[in-house]
C-alpha positions as CSV (number, residue, x, y, z in Angstrom):
1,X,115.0,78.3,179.4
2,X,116.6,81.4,179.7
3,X,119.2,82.9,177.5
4,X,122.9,84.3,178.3
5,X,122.4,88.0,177.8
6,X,124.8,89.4,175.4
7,X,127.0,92.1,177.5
8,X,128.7,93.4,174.8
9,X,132.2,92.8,176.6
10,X,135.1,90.7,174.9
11,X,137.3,88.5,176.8
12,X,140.4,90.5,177.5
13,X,142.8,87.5,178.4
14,X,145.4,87.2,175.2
15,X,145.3,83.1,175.8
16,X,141.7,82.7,175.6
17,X,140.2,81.1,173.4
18,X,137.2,83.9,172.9
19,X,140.2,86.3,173.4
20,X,138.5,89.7,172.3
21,X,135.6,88.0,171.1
22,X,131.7,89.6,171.8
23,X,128.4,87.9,172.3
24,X,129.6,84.4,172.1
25,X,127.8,83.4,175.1
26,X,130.9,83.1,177.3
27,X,130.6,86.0,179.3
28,X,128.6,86.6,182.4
29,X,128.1,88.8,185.2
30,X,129.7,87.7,188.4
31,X,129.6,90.9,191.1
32,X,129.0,94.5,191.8
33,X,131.0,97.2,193.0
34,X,130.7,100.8,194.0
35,X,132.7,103.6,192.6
36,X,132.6,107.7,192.8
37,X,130.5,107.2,189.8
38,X,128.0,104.5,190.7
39,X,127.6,101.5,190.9
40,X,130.0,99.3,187.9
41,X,129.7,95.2,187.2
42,X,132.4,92.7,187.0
43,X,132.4,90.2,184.5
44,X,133.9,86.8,183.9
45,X,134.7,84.9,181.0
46,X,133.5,80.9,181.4
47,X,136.1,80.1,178.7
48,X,139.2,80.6,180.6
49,X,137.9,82.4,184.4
50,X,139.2,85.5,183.6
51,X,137.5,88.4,185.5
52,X,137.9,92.2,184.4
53,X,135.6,95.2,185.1
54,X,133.6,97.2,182.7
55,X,135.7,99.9,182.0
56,X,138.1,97.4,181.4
57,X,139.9,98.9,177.7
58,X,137.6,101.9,178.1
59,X,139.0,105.6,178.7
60,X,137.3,105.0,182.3
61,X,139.6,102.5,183.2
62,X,141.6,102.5,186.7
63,X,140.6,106.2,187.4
64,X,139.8,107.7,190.7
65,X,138.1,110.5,189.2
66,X,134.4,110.4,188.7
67,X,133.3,109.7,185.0
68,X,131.4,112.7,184.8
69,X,134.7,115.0,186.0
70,X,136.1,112.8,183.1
71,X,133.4,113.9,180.7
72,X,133.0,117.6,181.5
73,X,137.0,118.2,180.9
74,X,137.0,115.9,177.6
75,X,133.7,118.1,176.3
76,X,135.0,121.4,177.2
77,X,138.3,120.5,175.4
78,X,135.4,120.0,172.1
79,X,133.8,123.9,172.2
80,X,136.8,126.0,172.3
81,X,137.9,125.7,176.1
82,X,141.3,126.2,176.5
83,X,144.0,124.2,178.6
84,X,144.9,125.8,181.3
85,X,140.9,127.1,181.7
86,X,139.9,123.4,182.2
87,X,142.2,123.1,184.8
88,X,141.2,126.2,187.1
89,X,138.0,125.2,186.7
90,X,137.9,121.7,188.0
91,X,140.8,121.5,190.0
92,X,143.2,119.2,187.9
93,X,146.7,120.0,186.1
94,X,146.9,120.0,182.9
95,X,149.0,117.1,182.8
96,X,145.6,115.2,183.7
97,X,143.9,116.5,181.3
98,X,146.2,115.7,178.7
99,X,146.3,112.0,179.8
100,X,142.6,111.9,179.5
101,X,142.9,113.7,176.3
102,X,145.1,110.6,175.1
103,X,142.8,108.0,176.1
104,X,139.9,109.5,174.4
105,X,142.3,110.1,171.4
106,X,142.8,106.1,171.4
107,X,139.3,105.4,171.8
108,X,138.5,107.5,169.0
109,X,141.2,105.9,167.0
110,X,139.5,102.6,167.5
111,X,136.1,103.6,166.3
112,X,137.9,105.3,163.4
113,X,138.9,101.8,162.6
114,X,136.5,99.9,163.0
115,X,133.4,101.6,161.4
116,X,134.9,103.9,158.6
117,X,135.2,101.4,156.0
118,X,134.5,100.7,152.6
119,X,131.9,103.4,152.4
120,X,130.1,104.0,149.4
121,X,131.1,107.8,148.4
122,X,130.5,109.4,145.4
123,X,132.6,112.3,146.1
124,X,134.9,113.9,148.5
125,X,136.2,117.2,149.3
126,X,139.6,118.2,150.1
127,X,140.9,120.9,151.9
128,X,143.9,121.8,154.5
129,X,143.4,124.1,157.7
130,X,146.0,126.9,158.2
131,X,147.6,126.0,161.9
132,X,151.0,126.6,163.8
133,X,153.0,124.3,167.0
134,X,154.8,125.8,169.3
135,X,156.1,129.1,167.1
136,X,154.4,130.6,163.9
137,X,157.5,130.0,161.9
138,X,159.6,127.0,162.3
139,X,163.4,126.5,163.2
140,X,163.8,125.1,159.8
141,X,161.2,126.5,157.0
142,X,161.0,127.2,153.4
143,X,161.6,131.3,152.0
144,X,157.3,131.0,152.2
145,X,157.2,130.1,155.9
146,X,155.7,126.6,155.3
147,X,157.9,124.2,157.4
148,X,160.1,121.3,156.2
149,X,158.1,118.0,155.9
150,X,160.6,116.7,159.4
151,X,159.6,119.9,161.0
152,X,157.3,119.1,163.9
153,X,156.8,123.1,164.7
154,X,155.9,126.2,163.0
155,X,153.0,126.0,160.7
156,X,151.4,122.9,160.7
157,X,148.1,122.5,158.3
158,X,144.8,120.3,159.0
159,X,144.6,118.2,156.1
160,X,141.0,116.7,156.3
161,X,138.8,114.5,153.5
162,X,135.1,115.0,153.3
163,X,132.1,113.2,152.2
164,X,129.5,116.0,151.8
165,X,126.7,113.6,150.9
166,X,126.5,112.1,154.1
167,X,128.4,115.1,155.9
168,X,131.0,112.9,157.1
169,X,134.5,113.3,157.9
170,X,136.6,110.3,156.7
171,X,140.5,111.1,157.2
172,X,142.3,113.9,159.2
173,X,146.0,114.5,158.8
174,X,148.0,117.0,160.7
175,X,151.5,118.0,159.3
176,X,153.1,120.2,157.0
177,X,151.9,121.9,153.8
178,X,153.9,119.6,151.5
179,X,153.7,116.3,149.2
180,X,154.0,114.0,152.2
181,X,151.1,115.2,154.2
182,X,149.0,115.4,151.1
183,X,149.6,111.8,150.1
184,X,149.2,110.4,153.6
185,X,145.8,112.0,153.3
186,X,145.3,110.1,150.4
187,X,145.9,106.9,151.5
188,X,143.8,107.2,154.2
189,X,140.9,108.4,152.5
190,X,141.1,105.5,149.8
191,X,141.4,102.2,152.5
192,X,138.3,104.2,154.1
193,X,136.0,104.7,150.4
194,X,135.4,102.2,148.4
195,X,135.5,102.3,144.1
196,X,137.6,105.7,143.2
197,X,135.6,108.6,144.2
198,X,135.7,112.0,142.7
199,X,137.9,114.5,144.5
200,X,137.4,118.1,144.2
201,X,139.6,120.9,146.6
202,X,141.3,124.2,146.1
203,X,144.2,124.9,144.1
204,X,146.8,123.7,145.7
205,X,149.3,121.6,143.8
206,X,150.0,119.1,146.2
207,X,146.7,117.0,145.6
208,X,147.6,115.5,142.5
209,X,150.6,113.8,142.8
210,X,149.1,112.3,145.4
211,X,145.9,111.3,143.6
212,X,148.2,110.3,140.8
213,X,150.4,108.0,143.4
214,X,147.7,106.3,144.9
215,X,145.1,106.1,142.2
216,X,147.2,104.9,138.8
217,X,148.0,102.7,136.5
218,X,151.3,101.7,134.6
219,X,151.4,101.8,131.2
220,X,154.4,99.4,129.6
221,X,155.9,100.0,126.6
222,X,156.6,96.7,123.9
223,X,160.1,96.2,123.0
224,X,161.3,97.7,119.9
225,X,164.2,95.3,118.9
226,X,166.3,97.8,118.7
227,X,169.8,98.3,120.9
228,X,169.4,100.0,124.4
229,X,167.2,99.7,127.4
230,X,163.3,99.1,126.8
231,X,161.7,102.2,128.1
232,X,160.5,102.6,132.0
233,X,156.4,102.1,132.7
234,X,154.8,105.4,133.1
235,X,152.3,106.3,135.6
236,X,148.7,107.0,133.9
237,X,146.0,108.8,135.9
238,X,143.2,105.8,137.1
239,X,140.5,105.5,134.4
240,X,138.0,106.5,136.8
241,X,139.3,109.0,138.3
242,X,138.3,112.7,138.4
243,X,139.6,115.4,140.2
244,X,138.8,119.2,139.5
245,X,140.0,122.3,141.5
246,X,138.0,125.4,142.9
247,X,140.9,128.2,141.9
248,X,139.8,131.6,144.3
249,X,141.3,134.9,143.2
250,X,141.5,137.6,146.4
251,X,142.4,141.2,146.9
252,X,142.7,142.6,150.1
253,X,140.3,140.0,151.5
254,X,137.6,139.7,149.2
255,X,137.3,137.7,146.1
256,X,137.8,138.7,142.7
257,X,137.1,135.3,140.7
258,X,136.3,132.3,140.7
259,X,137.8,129.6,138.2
260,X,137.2,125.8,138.2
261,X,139.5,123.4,136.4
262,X,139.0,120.4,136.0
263,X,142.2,117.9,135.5
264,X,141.3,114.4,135.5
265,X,138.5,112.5,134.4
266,X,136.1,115.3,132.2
267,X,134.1,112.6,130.9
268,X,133.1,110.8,133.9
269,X,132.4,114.0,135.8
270,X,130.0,115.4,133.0
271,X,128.1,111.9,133.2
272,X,127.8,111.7,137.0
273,X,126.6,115.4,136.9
274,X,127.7,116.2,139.8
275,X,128.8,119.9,140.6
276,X,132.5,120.9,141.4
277,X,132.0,122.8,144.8
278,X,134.0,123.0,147.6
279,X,132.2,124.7,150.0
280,X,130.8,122.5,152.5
281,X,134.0,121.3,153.6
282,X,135.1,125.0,154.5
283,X,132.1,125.2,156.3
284,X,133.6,122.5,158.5
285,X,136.7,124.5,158.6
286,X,134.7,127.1,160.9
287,X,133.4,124.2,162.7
288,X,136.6,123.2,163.7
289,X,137.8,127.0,164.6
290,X,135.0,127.3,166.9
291,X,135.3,123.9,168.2
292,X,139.0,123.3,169.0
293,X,140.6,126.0,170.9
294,X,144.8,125.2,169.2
295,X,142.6,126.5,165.8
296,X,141.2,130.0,167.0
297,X,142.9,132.5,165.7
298,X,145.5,135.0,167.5
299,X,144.8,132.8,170.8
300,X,146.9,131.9,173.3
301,X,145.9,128.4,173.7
302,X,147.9,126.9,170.7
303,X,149.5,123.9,170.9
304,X,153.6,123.2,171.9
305,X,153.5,120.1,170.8
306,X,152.0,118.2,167.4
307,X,151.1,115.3,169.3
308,X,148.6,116.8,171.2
309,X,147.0,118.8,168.4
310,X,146.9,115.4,166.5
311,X,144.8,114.1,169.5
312,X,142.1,116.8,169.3
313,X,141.6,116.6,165.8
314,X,141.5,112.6,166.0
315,X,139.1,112.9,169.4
316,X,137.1,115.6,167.6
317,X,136.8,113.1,164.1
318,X,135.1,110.5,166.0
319,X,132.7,113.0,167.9
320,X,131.8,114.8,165.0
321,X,130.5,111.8,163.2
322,X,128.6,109.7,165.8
323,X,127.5,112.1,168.5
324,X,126.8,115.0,167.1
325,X,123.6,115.8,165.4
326,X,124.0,117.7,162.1
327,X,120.9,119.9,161.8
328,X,121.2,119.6,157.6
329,X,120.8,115.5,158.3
330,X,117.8,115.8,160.5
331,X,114.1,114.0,159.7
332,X,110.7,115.1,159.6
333,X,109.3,113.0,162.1
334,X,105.1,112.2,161.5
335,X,102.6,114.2,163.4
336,X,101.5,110.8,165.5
337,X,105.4,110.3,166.5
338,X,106.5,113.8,168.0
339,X,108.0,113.9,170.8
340,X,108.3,115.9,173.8
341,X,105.7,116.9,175.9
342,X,104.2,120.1,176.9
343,X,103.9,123.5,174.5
344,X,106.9,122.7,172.4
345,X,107.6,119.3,170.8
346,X,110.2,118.0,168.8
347,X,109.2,117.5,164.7
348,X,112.6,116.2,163.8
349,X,114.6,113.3,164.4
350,X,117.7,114.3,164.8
351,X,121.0,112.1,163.0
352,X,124.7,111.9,162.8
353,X,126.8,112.1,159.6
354,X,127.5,108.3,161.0
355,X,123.5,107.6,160.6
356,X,123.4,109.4,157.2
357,X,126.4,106.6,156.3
358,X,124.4,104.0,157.8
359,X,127.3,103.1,160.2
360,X,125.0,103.8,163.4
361,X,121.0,103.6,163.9
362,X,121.4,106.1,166.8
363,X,123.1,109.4,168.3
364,X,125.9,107.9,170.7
365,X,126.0,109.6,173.9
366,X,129.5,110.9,175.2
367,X,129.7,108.1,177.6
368,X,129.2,106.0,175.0
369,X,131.6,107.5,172.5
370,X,134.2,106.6,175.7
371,X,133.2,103.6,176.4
372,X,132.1,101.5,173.6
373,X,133.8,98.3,172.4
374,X,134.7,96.5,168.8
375,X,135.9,92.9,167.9
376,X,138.9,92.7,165.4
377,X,138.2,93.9,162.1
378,X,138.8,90.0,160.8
379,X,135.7,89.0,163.4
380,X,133.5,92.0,162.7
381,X,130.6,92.4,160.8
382,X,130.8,96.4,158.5
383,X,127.3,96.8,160.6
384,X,129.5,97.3,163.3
């Protein structure tokens, strides 16, 4: 008897009963039809009749344009291709491109979601990427230049978290240099890890209060007996947690010194033995400079508006982690297993920071990375 091939599509109708639900046996393949892109299937749901395409919630959906158009403009927007260079080059406006752009922003979104959770990580690195909206200084900044934590233009930093053991990005923030940004990077980085990692960055002064908000504990104080208000709970740094800084000392460009301090949790880092180093994650800084054209310097494709930068970094986040190939993750593959044929062949498998986490067993193709599709977080497996 033959079985109901699982086609990986959930039911998209809100008053089914399988309503965004995979692989439960209710969906089939009813029809074919041809597109600019090939040929596409049509699927029903045998729950409630329901009939939607495959690109239905994909960044595919409802375009004219061929996928591959699609694809090229959304890849140059990843190695340092700016706006209005896509659009010369295939014929669109920029307003399409954006609207791509925001699609793939979503989809990324979604992956974000679904797969970067509770992740076993040891430690993470902190850091913020010097970047400006629409004008170098805002309307409204501080005597230093930074702008107001409402500002929206003027210098706005790329706050990112980083698992170096795995090479994985976990939480991207876009905003202002100031408390708020700092702690929103926070609380994204601990509903991604699980435990209380250790957090090392540079010296900025921003990270912990924010540590100290998110990862605490109150300590009370017994009542005396005597006349007047008990006193207030304080806030006590997490038990576990350790933080340390990487202070830099320059002079006209080059470095002078090098201090490390370390301000939470002495103890637990000298037993974990694990070195205070930020320097892989500013290796992903020039990553991101030579992959997102908003982050070159003294270029003229910066971004007007925040939104938009938000939706590069976001797009670029999910890229970075399950379709790109990280040379440093790569495998020896055994001498019966190369691949390739002809004089060269390939000795390495190559992997993902999302392999290295074990979120993925493969490197997702771009179409893929567009196109692929989760159950609720409540219905899905962390296997993903």
């Amino acid at each position: 008897m033959r079985k109901a091939k699982a086609w990986n599509q959930p039911c998209p109708n809100s008053n089914c009963e399988h309503y965004q639900q995979m692989n439960r046996g209710n969906i089939r393949a009813i029809s074919t039809y041809l597109t600019a892109s090939g040929k596409r299937r049509i699927f029903q749901c045998k729950t409630c009749g329901q009939a939607f395409s495959e690109t239905r919630d994909t960044v595919f959906f409802d375009l004219r344009t061929p996928e591959e158009k699609v694809m090229l403009a959304l890849k140059m927007l990843l190695v340092r291709v700016g706006l209005s260079d896509i659009s010369f080059v295939l014929g669109v406006t920029e307003e399409t491109v954006l609207e791509w752009l925001a699609r793939a922003a979503e989809q990324a979104e979604k992956i974000n979601q679904h797969l970067l959770r509770e992740l076993p990580v040891t430690q993470v690195q902190l850091d913020e990427l010097w970047n400006f909206v629409e004008r170098k200084r805002s309307v409204q900044d501080t005597p230093q230049g930074e702008s107001q934590p409402e500002a929206t233009d003027g210098r706005q930093w790329v706050w990112i978290s980083y698992a170096p053991q795995f090479r994985l990005i976990l939480a991207t923030v876009v905003g202002p240099r100031c408390l708020a940004s700092a702690l929103q990077l926070i609380q994204l980085t601990a509903a991604i890890v699980s435990g209380v990692p250790c957090f090392f960055s540079d010296g900025l002064s921003r990270y912990l209060p924010a540590l100290m908000e998110v990862y605490h504990r109150l300590k009370t104080f017994a009542r005396t007996g005597k006349r007047g208000r008990p006193k207030n709970p304080v806030k006590e740094p997490h038990p576990d947690l350790v933080y340390a800084q990487v202070v830099k000392e320059k002079a006209k460009g080059r470095l002078k010194s090098l201090t490390l301090r370390v301000l939470c949790g002495a103890e637990r880092l000298q037993s974990l033995g694990l070195t205070i180093s930020t320097s892989l994650i500013e290796r992903l800084n020039l990553t991101l400079r030579q992959a997102l054209a908003p982050l070159v310097r003294k270029t003229w494709s910066f971004c007007k508006d925040r939104v938009q930068l938000r939706r590069r970094v976001t797009f670029f986040h999910a890229f970075y982690n399950f379709a790109r190939p990280h040379q440093s993750l790569r495998l020896p593959l055994p001498v019966q297993e190369a691949q390739g044929t002809g004089l060269f062949q390939s000795r390495w498998q190559p992997r993902t920071p999302g392999m290295a986490a074990g979120l993925t067993d493969h490197v997702w193709s771009f179409r893929h990375l567009l196109t692929v599709k989760f159950e609720p977080i409540h219905n899905q497996s962390i296997s993903g």
